[in-house]
C-alpha positions as CSV (number, residue, x, y, z in Angstrom):
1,X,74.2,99.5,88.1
2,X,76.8,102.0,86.7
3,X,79.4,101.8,85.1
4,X,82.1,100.3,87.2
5,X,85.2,102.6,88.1
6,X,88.7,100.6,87.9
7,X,91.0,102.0,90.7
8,X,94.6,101.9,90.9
9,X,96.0,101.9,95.0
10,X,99.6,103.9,95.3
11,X,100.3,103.3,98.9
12,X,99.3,100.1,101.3
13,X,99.8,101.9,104.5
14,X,97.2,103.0,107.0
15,X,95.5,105.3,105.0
16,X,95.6,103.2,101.6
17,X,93.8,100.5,103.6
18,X,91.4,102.6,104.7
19,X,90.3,104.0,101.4
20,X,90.7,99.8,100.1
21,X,88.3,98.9,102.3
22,X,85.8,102.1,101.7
23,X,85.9,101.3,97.9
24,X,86.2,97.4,98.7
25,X,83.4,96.8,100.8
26,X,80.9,100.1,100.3
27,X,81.2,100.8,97.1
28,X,80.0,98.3,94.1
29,X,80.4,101.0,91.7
30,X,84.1,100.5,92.7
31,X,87.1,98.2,92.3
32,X,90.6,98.3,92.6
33,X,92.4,96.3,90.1
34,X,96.2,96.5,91.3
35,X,97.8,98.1,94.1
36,X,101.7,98.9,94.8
37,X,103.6,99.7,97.8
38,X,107.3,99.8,98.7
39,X,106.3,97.3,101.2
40,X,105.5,94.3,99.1
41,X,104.6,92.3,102.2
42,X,101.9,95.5,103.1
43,X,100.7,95.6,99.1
44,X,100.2,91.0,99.4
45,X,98.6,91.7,102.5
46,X,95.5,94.7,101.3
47,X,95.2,92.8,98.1
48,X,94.7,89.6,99.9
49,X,91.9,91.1,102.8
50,X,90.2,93.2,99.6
51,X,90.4,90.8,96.3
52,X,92.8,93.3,94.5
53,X,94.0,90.9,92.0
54,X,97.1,93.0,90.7
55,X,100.2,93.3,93.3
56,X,102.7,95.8,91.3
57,X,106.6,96.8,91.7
58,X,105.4,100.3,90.8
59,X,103.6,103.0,90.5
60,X,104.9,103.3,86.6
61,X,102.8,100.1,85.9
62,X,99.9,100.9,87.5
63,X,99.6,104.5,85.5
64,X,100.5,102.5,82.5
65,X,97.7,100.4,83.0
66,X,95.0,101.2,80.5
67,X,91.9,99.4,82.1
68,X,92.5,102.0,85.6
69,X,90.1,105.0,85.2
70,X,91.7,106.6,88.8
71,X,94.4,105.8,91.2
72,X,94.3,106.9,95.1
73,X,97.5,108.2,95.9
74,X,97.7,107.0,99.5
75,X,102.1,107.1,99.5
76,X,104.1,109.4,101.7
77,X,103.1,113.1,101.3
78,X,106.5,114.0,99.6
79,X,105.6,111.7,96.7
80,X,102.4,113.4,96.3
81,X,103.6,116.0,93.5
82,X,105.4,113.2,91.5
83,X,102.7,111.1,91.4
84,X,100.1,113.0,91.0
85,X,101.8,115.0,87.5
86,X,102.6,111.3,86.6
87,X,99.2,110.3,86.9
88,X,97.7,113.3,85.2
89,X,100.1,112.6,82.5
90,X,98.9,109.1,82.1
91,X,95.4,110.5,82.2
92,X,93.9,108.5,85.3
93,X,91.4,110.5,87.5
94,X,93.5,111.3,90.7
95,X,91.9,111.0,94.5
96,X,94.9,112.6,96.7
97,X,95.5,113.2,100.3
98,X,96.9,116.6,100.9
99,X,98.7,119.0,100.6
100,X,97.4,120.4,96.8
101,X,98.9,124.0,96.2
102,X,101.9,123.0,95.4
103,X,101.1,119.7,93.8
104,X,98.3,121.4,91.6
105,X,101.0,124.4,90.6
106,X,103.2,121.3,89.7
107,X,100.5,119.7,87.8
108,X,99.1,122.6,86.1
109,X,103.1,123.7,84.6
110,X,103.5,119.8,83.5
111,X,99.7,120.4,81.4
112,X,100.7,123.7,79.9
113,X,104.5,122.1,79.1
114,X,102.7,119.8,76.9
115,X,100.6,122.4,75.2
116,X,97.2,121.5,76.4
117,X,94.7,122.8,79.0
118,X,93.3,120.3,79.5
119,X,94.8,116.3,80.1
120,X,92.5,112.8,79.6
121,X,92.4,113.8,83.6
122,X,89.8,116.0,84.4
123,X,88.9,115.0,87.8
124,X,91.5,115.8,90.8
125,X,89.8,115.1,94.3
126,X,91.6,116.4,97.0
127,X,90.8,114.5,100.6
128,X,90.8,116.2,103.8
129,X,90.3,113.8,106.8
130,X,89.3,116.8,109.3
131,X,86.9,119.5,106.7
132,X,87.2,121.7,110.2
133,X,90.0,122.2,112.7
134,X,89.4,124.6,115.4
135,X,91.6,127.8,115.3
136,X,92.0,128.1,119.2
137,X,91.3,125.6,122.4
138,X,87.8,125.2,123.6
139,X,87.4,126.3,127.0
């Protein structure tokens, strides 16, 4: 086996359980050692069904976190840009739902404001949940 990839959960919502339960139950290369959500009840609740032993106030403490390799940002899209410059700042690996141009031009100014061009976080994945939308009604 490889080595195994620590995971950070930002978001306990629909979407954060989904991804959970992807890296939970599919992928042994995979675990998620804390998760955080404004809904405490929602973060007991995924770490419970999934075995993620850390329940957090924050998302601060999960970036700060030095055994996490990558956090899924699964929160509210307009926490995406925060997090995500927080996270490449920490240097975790980030997997993001949409919406990336403006996150990434957020990201990239926060990189070159700290005089590098590259962070500890190489590795942004952006997730789309439809790759193909049609542009006009069947029919």
């Amino acid at each position: 086996m490889s080595k195994q990839i620590h995971f950070g959960l930002i978001g306990a919502g629909r979407i954060g359980r989904v991804h959970a339960e992807t890296l939970t139950f599919r992928l042994p290369e995979a675990k998620i050692l804390a998760v955080t959500d404004i809904d405490s009840e929602a973060a007991q609740a995924l770490a419970a069904h999934c075995g993620i032993p850390t329940v957090t106030d924050s998302a601060d403490e999960i970036l700060a976190n030095p055994a996490i390799d990558a956090v899924l940002i699964c929160s509210p899209t307009g926490t995406h840009a925060e997090l995500i410059v927080k996270a490449a700042e920490a240097g975790k690996h980030i997997f993001c739902e949409k919406p990336l141009p403006l996150i990434l031009a957020r990201s990239m100014r926060a990189r070159r404001g700290r005089g590098r061009r590259r962070s500890t976080a190489d590795w942004i994945q952006p997730a789309l949940r439809r790759k193909l939308r049609p542009c006009a009604p069947r029919g």
